[in-house]
C-alpha positions as CSV (number, residue, x, y, z in Angstrom):
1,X,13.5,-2.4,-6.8
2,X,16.6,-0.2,-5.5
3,X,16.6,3.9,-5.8
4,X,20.1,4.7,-6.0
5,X,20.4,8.5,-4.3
6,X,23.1,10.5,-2.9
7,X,23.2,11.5,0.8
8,X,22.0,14.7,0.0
9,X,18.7,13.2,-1.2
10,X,18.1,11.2,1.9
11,X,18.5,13.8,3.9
12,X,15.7,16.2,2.0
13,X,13.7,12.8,1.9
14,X,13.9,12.8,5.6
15,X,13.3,16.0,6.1
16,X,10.3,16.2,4.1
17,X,8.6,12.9,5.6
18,X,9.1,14.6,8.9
19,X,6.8,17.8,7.9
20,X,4.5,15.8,6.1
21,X,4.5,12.8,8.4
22,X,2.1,12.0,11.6
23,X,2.5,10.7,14.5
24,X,1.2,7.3,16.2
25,X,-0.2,8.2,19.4
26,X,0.4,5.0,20.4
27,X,4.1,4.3,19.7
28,X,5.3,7.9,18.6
29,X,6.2,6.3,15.5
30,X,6.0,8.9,12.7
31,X,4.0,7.5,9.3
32,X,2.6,9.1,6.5
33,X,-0.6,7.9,4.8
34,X,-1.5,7.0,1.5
35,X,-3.6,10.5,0.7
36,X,-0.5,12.4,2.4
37,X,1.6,10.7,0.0
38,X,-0.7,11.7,-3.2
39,X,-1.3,15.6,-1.5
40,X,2.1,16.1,-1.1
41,X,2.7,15.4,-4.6
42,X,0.3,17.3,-5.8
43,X,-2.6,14.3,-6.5
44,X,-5.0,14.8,-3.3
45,X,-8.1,14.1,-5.0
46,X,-6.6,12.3,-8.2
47,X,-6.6,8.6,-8.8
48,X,-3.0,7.7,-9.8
49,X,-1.8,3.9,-11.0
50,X,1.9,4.8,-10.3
51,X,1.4,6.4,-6.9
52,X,-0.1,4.0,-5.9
53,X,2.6,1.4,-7.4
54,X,5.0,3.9,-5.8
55,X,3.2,3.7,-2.5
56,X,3.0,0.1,-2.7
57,X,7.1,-0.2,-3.0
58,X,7.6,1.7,0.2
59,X,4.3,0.4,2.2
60,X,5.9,-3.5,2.9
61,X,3.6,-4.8,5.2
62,X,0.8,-3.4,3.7
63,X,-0.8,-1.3,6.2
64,X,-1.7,1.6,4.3
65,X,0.9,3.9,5.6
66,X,4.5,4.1,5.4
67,X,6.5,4.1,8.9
68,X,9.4,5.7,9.5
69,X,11.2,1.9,9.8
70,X,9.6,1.3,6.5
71,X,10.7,4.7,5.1
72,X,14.3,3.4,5.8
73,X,14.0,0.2,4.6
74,X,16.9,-1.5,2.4
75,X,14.5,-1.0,-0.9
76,X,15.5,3.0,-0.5
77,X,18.7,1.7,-1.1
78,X,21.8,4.6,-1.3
79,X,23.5,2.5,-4.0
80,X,22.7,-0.1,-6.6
81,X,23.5,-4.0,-5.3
């Protein structure tokens, strides 16, 4: 699965994983969980199939958070392949 975006939208994606993001105390690393990914768009006590699906996509080794390396991975492609 590829999300083609513009620089533009990376850049606000950044930006808002950063405010919304933690970080590991261990490795600085910033992540954001699974319930910070629902609250943030607007499902914090909700059950939600797609989020979930959605959260799935970008949490690749299945951890239950999505790192900042993961966050950047290839599948948030900037282009179609």
């Amino acid at each position: 699965m590829y999300i083609a975006v513009n620089e533009q939208h990376i850049k606000a994606l950044w930006e808002h994983f950063q405010v919304l993001g933690s970080k590991d105390s261990k490795t600085g690393e910033l992540f954001i969980t699974r319930g910070g990914f629902q609250e943030a768009l607007g499902y914090k006590d909700q059950p939600n199939l797609f989020l979930e699906r959605v959260f799935q996509v970008f949490d690749t080794d299945g951890d239950t958070k999505v790192s900042e390396a993961e966050h950047d991975s290839p599948r948030t492609s900037r282009s179609n392949p």
